[in-house]
C-alpha positions in Angstrom: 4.0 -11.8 -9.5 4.1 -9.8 -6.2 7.2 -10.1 -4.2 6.2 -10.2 -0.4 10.0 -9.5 0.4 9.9 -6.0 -1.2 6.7 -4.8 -0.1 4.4 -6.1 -2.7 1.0 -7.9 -2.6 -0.7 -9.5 -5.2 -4.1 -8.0 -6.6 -6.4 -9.4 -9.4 -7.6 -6.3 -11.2 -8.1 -5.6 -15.2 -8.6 -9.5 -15.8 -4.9 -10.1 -14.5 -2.7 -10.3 -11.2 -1.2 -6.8 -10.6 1.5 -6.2 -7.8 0.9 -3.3 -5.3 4.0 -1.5 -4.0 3.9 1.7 -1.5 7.0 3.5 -2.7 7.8 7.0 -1.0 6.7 8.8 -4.4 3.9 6.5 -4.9 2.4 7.6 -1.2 3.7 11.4 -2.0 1.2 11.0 -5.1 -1.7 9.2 -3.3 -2.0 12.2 -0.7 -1.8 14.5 -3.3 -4.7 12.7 -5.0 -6.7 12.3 -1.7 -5.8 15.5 -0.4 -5.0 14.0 3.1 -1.6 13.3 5.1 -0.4 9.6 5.2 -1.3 10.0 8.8 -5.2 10.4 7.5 -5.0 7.3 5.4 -6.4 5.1 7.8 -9.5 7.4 7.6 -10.0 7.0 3.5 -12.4 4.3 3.1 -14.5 5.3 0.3 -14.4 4.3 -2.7 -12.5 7.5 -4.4 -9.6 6.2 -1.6 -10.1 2.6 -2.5 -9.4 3.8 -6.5 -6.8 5.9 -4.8 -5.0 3.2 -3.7 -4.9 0.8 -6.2 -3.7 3.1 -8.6 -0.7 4.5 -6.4 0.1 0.8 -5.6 0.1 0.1 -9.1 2.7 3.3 -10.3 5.9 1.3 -9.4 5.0 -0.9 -12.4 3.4 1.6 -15.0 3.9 5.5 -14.1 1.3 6.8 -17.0 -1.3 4.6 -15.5 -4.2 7.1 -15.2 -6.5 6.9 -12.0 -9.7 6.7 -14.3 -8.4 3.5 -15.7 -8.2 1.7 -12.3 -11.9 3.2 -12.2 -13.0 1.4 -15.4 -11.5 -2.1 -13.7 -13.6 -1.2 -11.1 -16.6 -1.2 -13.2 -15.5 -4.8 -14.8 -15.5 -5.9 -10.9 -17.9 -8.7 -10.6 -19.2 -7.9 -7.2 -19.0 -6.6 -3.6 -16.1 -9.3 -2.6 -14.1 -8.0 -5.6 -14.1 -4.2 -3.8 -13.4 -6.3 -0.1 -10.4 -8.1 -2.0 -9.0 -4.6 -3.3 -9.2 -2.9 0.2 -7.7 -6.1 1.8 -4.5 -5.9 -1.0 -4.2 -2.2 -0.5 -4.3 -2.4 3.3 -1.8 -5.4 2.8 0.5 -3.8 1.3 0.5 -0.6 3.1 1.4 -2.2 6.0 4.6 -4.0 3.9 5.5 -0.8 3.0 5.5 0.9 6.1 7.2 -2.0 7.9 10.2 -2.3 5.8 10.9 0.9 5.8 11.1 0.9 9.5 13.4 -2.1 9.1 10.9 -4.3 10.2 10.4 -7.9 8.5 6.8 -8.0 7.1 6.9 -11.5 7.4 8.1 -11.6 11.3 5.5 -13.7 13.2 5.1 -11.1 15.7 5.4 -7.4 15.0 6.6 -5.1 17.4 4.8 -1.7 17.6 8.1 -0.5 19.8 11.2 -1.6 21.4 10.3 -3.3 25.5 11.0 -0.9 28.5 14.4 0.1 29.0 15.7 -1.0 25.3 16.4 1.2 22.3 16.1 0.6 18.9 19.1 1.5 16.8 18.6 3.2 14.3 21.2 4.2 11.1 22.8 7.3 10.8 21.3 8.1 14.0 24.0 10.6 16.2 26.1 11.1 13.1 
């Protein structure tokens, strides 16, 4: 089960709920695979980045799992709303990632995109 707290989001892929999770190597390996910066990633929308992204969300759980597999679920997809679900998790997730490790609570009701006027963040080891 996918643990919103840690960055996860739940996906139902391969005939079972998965977990995605953005860690820094699974995101090194994704734009390796896509041949783009994390900075591009809000430009992948195809389906080879779709693929891409399920599988790298899916490395924290099994390392070997090969990117064709995640293709072959694909296949087993019932339809179009399958392929909206999977972007929706991926995106999801992503943004968990990317929030925590900025120290940012996911689950806040409002999210911050930077400190107000006149106020600094702090941030660790920062100075030192």
């Amino acid at each position: 089960m996918a643990n919103k707290q840690k960055g996860e989001a739940p996906l139902f892929i391969g005939g079972q709920t998965r977990s995605l999770k953005f860690t820094m190597n699974s995101i090194a390996e994704l734009e390796d695979e896509l041949g783009l910066s994390v900075d591009d990633f809000e430009h992948a929308t195809g389906f080879k980045a779709i693929r891409g992204f399920i599988w790298a969300g899916l490395l924290h759980t099994n390392p070997k799992l090969k990117i064709e597999q995640v293709g072959v679920w694909f296949d087993q997809a019932a339809d179009e709303s399958d392929i909206v679900e999977f972007r929706e998790s991926c995106t999801e997730a992503v943004r968990r990632a990317f929030l925590l490790y900025s120290g940012i609570d996911p689950d806040a009701e409002e999210v911050e995109a930077k400190p107000p006027e006149g106020e600094l963040k702090e941030v660790s080891g920062a100075g030192k």
